[in-house]
C-alpha positions as CSV (number, residue, x, y, z in Angstrom):
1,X,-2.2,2.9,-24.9
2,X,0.3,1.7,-22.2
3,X,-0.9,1.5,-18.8
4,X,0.5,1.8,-15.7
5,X,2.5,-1.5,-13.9
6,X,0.9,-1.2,-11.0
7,X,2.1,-3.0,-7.8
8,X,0.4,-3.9,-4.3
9,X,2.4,-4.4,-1.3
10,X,1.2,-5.7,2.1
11,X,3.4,-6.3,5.5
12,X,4.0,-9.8,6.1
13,X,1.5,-10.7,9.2
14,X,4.4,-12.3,11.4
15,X,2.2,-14.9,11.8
16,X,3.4,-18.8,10.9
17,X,1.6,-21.9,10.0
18,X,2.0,-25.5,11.1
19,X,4.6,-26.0,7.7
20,X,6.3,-23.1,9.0
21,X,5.6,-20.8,5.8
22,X,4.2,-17.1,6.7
23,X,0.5,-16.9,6.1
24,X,-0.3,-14.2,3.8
25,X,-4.4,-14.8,4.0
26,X,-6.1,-11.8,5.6
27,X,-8.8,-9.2,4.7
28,X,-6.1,-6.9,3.5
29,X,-4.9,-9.2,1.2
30,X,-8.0,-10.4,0.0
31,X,-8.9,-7.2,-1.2
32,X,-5.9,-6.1,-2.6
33,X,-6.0,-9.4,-4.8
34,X,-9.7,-8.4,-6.0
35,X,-8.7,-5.1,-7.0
36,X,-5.7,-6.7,-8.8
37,X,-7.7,-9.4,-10.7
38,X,-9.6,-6.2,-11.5
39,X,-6.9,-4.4,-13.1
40,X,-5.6,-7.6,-14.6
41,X,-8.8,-7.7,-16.5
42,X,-8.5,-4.3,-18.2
43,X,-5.1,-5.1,-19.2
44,X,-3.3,-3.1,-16.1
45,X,0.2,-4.8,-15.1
46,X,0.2,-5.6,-11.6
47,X,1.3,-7.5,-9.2
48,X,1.1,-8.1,-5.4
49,X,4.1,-9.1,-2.8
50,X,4.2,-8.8,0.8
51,X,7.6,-7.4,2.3
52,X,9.0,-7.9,5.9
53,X,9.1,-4.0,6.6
54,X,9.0,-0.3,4.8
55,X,13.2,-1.5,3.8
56,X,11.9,-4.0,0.9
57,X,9.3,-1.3,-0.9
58,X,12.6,0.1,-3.1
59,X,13.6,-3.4,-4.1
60,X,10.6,-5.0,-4.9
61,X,9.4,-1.2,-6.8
62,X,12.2,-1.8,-8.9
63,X,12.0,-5.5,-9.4
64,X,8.1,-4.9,-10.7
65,X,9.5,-1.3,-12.8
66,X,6.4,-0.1,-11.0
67,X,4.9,3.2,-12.0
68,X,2.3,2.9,-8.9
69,X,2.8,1.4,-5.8
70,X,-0.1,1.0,-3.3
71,X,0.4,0.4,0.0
72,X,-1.8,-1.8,1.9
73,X,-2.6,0.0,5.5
74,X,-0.6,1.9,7.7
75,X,2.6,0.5,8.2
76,X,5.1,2.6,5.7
77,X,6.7,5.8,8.3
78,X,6.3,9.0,6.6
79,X,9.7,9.7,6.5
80,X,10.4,6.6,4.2
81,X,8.6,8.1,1.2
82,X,11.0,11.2,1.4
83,X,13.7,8.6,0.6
84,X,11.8,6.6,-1.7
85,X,11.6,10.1,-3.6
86,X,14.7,10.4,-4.3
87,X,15.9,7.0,-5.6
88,X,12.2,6.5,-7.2
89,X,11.0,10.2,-7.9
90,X,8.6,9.3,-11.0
91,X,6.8,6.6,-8.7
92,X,3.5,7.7,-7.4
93,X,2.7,5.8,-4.1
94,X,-0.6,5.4,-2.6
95,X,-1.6,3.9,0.5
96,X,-4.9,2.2,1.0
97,X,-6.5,2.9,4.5
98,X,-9.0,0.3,4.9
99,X,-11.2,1.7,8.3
100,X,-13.7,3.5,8.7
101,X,-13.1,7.1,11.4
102,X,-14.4,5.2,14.7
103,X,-11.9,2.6,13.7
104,X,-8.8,4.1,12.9
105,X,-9.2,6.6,16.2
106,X,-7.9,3.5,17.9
107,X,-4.3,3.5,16.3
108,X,-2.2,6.5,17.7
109,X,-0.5,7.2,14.5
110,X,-2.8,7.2,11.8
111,X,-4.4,10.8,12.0
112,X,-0.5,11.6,12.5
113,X,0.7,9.9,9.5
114,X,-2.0,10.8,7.2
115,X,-1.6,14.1,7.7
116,X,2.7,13.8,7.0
117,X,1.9,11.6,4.2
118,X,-1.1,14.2,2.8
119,X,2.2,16.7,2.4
120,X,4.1,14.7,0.1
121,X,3.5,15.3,-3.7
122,X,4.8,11.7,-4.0
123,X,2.2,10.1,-2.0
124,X,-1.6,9.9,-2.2
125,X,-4.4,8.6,0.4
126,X,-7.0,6.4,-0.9
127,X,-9.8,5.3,1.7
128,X,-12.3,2.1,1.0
129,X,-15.5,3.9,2.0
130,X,-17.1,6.9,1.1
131,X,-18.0,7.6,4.8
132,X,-14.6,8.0,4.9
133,X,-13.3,10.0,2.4
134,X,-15.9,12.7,3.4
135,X,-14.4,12.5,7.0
136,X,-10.9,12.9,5.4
């Protein structure tokens, strides 16, 4: 049976460390690294790369020959998954919303963009809580 190569990407943080490298530790990537380990251990292909903005997803989705893509957060505009579409239209993306409801009420965009990217039959919402996918 062939599985899915399944790839995670995260926004780099914009935040620098004394050697001057980006630092890529955070919650976000924590648990995308356990869910990948995870995977790794059924015999999933996957991978995880952060990217300076929504402009890298194409090149590192065909650099992995991804069938999934998950997106870590909110950061990806809706609109850039029309394009992605049409360049990668067998490539099912999902993106991982990682707050509870009280939480996310705090970004302006979210309900916004869940709702455009809840439209796309490219594009698929996954929450980390329960509480939350009954509230979605």
């Amino acid at each position: 049976m062939k599985y899915p190569r399944i790839l995670f990407i995260l926004k780099k943080l914009g935040i620098y460390g004394n050697n001057g490298q980006p630092v890529t530790s955070s919650g976000l990537g924590n648990s995308a690294r356990f869910v990948m380990e995870m995977l790794k251990s059924k015999d999933f292909e996957t991978d995880l790369v952060y990217v300076n903005d929504n402009n890298d997803i194409h090149r590192e989705t065909v650099k992995f020959n991804a069938d999934i893509v998950i997106i870590e957060a909110f950061w990806v505009v809706p609109g850039k998954f029309d394009e992605l579409k049409k360049v990668l239209p067998k490539v099912k993306f999902v993106v991982r919303n990682h707050s509870e409801t009280p939480f996310l009420s705090n970004e302006g965009m979210a309900f916004g963009w869940i709702a455009e990217y809840l439209k796309k039959d490219n594009v698929w919402l996954s929450t980390n809580s329960t509480r939350m996918f009954s509230d979605a």
